[in-house]
N, C-alpha and C positions, 0 to 999 in steps of 0.2 A: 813847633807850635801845635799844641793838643785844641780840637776842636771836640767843644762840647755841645749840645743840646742846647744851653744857655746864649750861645753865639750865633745861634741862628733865631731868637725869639724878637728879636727886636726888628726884623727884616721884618719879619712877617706881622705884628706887629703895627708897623709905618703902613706897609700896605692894610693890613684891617684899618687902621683911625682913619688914615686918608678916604679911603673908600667911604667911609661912613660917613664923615665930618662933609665931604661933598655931596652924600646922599641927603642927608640932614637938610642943607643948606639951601637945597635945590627943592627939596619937596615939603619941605616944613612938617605941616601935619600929615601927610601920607604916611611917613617912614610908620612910622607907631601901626597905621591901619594896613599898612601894607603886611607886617607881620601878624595882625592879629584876623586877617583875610585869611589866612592859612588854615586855621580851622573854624571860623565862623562862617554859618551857610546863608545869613539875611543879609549879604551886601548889594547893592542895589548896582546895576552897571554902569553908571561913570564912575562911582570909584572904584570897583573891580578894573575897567580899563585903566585911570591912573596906576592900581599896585602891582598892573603888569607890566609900566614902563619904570617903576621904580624897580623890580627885579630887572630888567632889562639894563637899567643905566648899571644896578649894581655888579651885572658881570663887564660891563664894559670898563666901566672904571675900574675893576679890581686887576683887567689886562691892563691898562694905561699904567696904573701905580708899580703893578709888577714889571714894565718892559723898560719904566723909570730905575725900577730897584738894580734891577738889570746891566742896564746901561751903567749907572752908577760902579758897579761889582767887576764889568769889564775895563771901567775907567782905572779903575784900582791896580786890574791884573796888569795892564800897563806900567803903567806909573810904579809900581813894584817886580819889573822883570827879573831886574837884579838880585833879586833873592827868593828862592824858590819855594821857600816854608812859606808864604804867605799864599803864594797860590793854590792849595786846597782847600781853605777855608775858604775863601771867594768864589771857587766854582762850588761849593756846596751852597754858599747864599743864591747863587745863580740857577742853581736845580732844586731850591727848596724855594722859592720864588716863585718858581714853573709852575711848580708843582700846588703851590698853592691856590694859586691862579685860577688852575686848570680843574681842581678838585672844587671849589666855590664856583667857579663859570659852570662848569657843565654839573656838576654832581647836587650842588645845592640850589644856585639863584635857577639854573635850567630847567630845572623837576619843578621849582617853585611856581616858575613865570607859566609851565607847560598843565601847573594843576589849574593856575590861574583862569586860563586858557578857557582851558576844557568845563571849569565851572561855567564862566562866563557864555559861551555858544553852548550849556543846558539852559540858562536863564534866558537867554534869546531866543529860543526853541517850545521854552515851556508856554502855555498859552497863557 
């Protein structure tokens, strides 16, 4: 079984909509402010503190979806011992999972939440 690029997009994918579709759900009108916080400098601070906790839920949830996809991909390698061509594609779901994870928690929602941050304690600061 030839693993393509194509076969790994739907993994990732579940986890992006999931993520979202809970972020959505949870915070109605934040999500929208939450990204347009990023470069607008007149946000007032409670909703600065709300769009540091929607970056907050979004790395937690995108490890929950991922450690689900996970799980799922391990269920598989099981369930399919018997035949050994199935198992590299599964552990590529399993490390492209991680990876995704890991690269949105720490590289995107983390910078995101930590500019948040740092906006937010100048506007509490300034007089």
């Amino acid at each position: 079984m030839d693993l393509s690029a194509l076969d790994l997009v739907p993994t990732v994918l579940l986890i992006s909509f999931l993520t979202w579709g809970v972020l959505f759900l949870k915070f109605k009108g934040y999500l929208t402010k939450s990204i347009t916080s990023i470069w607008e400098t007149n946000v007032d601070s409670p909703t600065l503190e709300k769009c540091i906790e929607v970056w907050k839920s979004s790395r937690r949830y995108t490890m929950v979806f991922c450690f689900l996809s996970v799980s799922l991909a391990i269920i598989s390698i099981i369930s399919n011992l018997g035949d050994p061509t199935k198992f590299g594609p599964l552990v590529a779901i399993i490390l492209i999972s991680i990876l995704y994870a890991l690269v949105w928690g720490f590289l995107v929602a983390g910078l995101i939440k930590n500019l948040l941050k740092t906006r937010q304690k100048q506007q509490d600061s300034a007089p």
